[in-house]
C-alpha positions as CSV (number, residue, x, y, z in Angstrom):
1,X,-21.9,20.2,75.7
2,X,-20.6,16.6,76.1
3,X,-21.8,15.8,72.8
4,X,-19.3,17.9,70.9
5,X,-16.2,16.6,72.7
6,X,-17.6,12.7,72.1
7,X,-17.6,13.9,68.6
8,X,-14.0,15.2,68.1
9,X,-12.4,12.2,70.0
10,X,-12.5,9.3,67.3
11,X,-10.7,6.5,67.9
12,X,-10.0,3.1,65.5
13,X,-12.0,-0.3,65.0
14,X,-14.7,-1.3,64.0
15,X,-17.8,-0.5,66.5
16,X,-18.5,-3.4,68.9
17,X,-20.0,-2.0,72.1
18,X,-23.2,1.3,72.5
19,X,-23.6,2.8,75.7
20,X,-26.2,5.3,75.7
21,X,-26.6,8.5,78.2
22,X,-28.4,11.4,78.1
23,X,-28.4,14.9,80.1
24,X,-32.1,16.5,80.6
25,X,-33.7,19.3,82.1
26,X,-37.3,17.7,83.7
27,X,-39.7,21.0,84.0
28,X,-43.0,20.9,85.8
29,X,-45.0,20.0,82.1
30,X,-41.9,18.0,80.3
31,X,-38.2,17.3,79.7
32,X,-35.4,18.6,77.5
33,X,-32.2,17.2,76.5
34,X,-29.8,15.2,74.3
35,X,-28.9,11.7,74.5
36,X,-25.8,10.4,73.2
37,X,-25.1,6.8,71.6
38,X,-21.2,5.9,71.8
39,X,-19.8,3.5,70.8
40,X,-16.5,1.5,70.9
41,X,-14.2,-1.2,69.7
42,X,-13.4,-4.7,71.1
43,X,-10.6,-3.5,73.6
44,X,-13.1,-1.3,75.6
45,X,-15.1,-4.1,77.1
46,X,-11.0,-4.7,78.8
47,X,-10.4,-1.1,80.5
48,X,-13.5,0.6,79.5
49,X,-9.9,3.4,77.6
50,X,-11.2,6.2,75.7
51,X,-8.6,5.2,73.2
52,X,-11.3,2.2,71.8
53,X,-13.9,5.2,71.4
54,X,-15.2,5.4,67.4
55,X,-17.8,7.7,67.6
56,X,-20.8,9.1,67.9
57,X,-24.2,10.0,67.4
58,X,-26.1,13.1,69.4
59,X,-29.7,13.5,69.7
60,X,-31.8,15.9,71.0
61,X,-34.7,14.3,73.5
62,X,-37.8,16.4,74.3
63,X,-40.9,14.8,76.7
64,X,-44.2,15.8,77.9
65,X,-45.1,14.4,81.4
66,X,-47.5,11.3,81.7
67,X,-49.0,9.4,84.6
68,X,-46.4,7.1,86.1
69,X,-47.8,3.7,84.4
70,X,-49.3,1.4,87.0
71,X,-46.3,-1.2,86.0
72,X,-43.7,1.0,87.9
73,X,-45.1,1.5,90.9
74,X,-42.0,3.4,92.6
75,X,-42.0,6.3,89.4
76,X,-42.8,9.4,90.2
77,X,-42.2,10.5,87.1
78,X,-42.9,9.8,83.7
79,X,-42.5,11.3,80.3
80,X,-43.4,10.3,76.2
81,X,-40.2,11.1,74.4
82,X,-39.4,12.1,71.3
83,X,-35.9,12.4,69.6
84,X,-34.6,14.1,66.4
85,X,-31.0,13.8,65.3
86,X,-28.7,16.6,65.7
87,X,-24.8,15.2,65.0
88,X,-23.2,12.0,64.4
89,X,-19.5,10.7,62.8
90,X,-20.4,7.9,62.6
91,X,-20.3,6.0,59.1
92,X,-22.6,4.1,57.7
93,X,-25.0,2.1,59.5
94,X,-24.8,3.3,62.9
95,X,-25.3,7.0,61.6
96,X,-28.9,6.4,60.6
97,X,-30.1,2.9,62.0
98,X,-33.2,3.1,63.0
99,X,-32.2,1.3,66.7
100,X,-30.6,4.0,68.7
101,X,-33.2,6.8,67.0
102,X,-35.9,6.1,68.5
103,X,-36.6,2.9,70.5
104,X,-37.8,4.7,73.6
105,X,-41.2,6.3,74.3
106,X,-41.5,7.2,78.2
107,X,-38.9,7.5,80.3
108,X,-39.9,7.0,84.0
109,X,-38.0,8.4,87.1
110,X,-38.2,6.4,90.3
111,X,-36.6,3.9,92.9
112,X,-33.2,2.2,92.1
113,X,-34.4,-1.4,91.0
114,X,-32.9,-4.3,93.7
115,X,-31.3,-6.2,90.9
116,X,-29.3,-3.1,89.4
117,X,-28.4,-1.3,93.0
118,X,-24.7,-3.2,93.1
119,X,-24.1,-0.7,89.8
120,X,-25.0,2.3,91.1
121,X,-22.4,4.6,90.3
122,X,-24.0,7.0,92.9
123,X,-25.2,5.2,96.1
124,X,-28.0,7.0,98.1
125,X,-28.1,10.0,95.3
126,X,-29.5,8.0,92.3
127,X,-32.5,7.4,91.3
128,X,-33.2,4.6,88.6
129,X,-34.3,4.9,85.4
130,X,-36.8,3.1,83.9
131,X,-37.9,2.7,80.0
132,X,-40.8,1.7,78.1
133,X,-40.6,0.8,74.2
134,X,-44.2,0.3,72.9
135,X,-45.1,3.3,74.8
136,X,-47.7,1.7,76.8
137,X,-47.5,0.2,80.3
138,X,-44.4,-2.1,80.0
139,X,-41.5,-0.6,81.8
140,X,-38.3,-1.9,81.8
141,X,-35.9,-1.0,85.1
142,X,-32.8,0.6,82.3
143,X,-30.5,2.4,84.2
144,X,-29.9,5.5,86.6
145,X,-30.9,9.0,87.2
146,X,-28.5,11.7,89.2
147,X,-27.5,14.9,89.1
148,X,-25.4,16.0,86.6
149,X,-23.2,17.7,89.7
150,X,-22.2,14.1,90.8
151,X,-20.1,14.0,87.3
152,X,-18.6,17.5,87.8
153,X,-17.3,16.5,91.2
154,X,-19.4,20.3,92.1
155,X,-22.1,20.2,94.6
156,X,-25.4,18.3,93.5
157,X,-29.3,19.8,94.5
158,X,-31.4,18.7,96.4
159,X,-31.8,15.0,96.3
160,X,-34.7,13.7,94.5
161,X,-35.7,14.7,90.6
162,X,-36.9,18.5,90.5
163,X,-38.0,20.5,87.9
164,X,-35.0,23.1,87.1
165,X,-32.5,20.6,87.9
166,X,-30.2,18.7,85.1
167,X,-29.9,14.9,85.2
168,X,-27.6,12.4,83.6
169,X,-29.9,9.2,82.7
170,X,-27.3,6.5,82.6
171,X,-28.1,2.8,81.2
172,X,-27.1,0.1,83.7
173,X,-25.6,-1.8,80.9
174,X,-23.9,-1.5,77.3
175,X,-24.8,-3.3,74.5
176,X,-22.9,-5.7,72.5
177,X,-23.1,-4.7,69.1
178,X,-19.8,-6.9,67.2
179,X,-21.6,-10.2,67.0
């Protein structure tokens, strides 16, 4: 799993930047997965190295699927999420801050958003990646959705989001944590 080899690969520094991902399994009723928080010290903003890497925190993510909310009208898909913790080495605060527990409650699945299609790391396969924090109707365009394949450099599915497949859900942006 690509949570375990985040976890043995801790670099130096003080945390500055999070980037969140996660890989899921959608079924036909709900989504499975784990989402990983890394995060990374000043020089990474530079070269994006894996030598500024810190570490980590691993979570499992499980959804049940929902109505696409009426503000996304390009989902397909949507799902309430839940996450529990399952790892982290991270020290103290990032290994229990509330923040990247459990912000997100629905995840939604549909067209690449106009204003993030210049970061699409897979043109014509992605899909974007939408997210809602209060859980109601508010969705925020977040990231990308692909298959996992794409990563792998192995031969991706069909295109589209289909139950049976597994996704990487990857955020359009990190965050800047060192302020």
């Amino acid at each position: 799993m690509t949570f375990l080899a985040l976890l043995l690969a801790c670099g130096d520094g003080a945390p500055v930047w999070a980037l969140q991902h996660l890989e899921v399994q959608p079924t036909a009723t709900g989504l499975a997965g784990t989402q990983t928080w890394e995060f990374f010290g000043a020089g990474w903003s530079e070269g994006r190295d894996d030598s500024d890497f810190v570490c980590a925190r691993a979570q499992s993510v499980v959804g049940d699927v929902r109505a696409a909310p009426a503000g996304c009208p390009s989902c397909t898909v949507a799902y309430v999420v839940a996450t529990e913790e399952i790892d982290t080495d991270c020290a103290e605060p990032l290994a229990t801050a509330a923040t990247y527990a459990s912000g997100i409650r629905v995840h939604a699945i549909g067209e690449v958003p106009a204003d993030l299609s210049e970061l699409d790391p897979h043109p014509g396969r992605s899909l974007g990646w939408y997210a809602s924090f209060d859980g109601g109707e508010t969705l925020t365009p977040y990231g990308f959705a692909y298959d996992a394949a794409l990563d792998r450099d192995e031969t991706p599915g069909a295109p589209g989001w289909t139950s049976g497949g597994t996704y990487v859900l990857w955020a359009a942006y990190a965050w800047d944590i060192g302020q």
